[in-house]
C-alpha positions as CSV (number, residue, x, y, z in Angstrom):
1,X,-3.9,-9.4,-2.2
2,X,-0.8,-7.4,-1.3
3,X,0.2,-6.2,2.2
4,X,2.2,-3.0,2.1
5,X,3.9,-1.4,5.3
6,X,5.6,1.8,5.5
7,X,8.0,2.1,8.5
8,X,8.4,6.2,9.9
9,X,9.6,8.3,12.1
10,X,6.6,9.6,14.6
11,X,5.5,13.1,14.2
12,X,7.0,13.0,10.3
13,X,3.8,13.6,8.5
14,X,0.6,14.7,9.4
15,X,-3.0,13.2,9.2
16,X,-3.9,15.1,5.9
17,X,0.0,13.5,4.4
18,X,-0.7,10.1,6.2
19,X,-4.1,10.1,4.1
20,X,-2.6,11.5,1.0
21,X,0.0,8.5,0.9
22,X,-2.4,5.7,1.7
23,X,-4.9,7.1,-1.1
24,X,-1.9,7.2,-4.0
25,X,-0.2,4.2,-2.2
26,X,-3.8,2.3,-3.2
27,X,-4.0,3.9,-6.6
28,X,-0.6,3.0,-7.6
29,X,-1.6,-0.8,-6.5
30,X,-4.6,-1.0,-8.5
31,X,-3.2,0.2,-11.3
32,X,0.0,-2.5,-11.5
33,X,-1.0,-5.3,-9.5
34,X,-4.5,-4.7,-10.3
35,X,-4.3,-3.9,-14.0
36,X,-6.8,-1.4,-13.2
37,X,-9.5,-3.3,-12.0
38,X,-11.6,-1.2,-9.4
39,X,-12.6,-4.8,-7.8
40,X,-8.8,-4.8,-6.8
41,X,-8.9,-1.7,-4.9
42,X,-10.6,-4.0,-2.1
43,X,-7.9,-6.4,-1.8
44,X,-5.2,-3.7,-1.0
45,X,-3.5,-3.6,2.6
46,X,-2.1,-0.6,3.4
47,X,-0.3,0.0,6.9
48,X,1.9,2.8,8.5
49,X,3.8,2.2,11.3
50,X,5.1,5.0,13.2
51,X,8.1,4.4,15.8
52,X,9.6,7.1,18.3
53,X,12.8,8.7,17.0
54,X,15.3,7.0,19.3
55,X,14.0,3.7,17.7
56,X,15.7,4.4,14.3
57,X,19.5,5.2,13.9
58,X,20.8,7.1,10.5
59,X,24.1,6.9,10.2
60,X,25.0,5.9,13.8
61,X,22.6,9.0,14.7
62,X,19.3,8.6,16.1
63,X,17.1,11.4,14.4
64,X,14.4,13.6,15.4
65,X,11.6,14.5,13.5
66,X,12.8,18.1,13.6
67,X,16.1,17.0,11.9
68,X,14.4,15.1,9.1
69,X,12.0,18.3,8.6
70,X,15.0,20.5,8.6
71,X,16.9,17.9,6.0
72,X,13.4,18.1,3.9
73,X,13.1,21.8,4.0
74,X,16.4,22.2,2.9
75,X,16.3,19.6,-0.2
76,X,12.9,21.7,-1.1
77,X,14.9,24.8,-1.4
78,X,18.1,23.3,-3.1
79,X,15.3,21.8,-5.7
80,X,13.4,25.4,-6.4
81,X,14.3,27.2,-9.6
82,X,16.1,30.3,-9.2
């Protein structure tokens, strides 16, 4: 029976990501762990924890959500073809 936790930053994703994650989190589970057994899927524990932004320091700099979406956006556009 695993236990998973996923630690982040409040306001990061929103209920729609939150229930994307947890849904491909549980997949992802039942396929290793579970060697695909859909009994398994039952057995998975899947938790997110969301903590302010001046709980979490990056590099000796406590981050806001709109600095990690602004580090995201740009890694998106460095990614895209040109």
């Amino acid at each position: 029976m695993p236990f998973v936790n996923v630690q982040t930053i409040k306001g990061i994703m929103t209920a729609e990501q939150k229930s994307e994650l947890l849904r491909r989190m549980t997949d992802l589970l039942v396929e290793i762990e579970g060697q695909g057994d859909p009994q398994f899927r039952q057995s998975v524990w899947i938790r997110i924890d969301e903590h302010d932004p001046e709980q979490w320091s990056l590099g000796g700099v406590q981050p806001t959500a709109a600095m990690i979406a602004a580090k995201f956006a740009a890694a998106r556009r460095d990614e895209s073809p040109e």
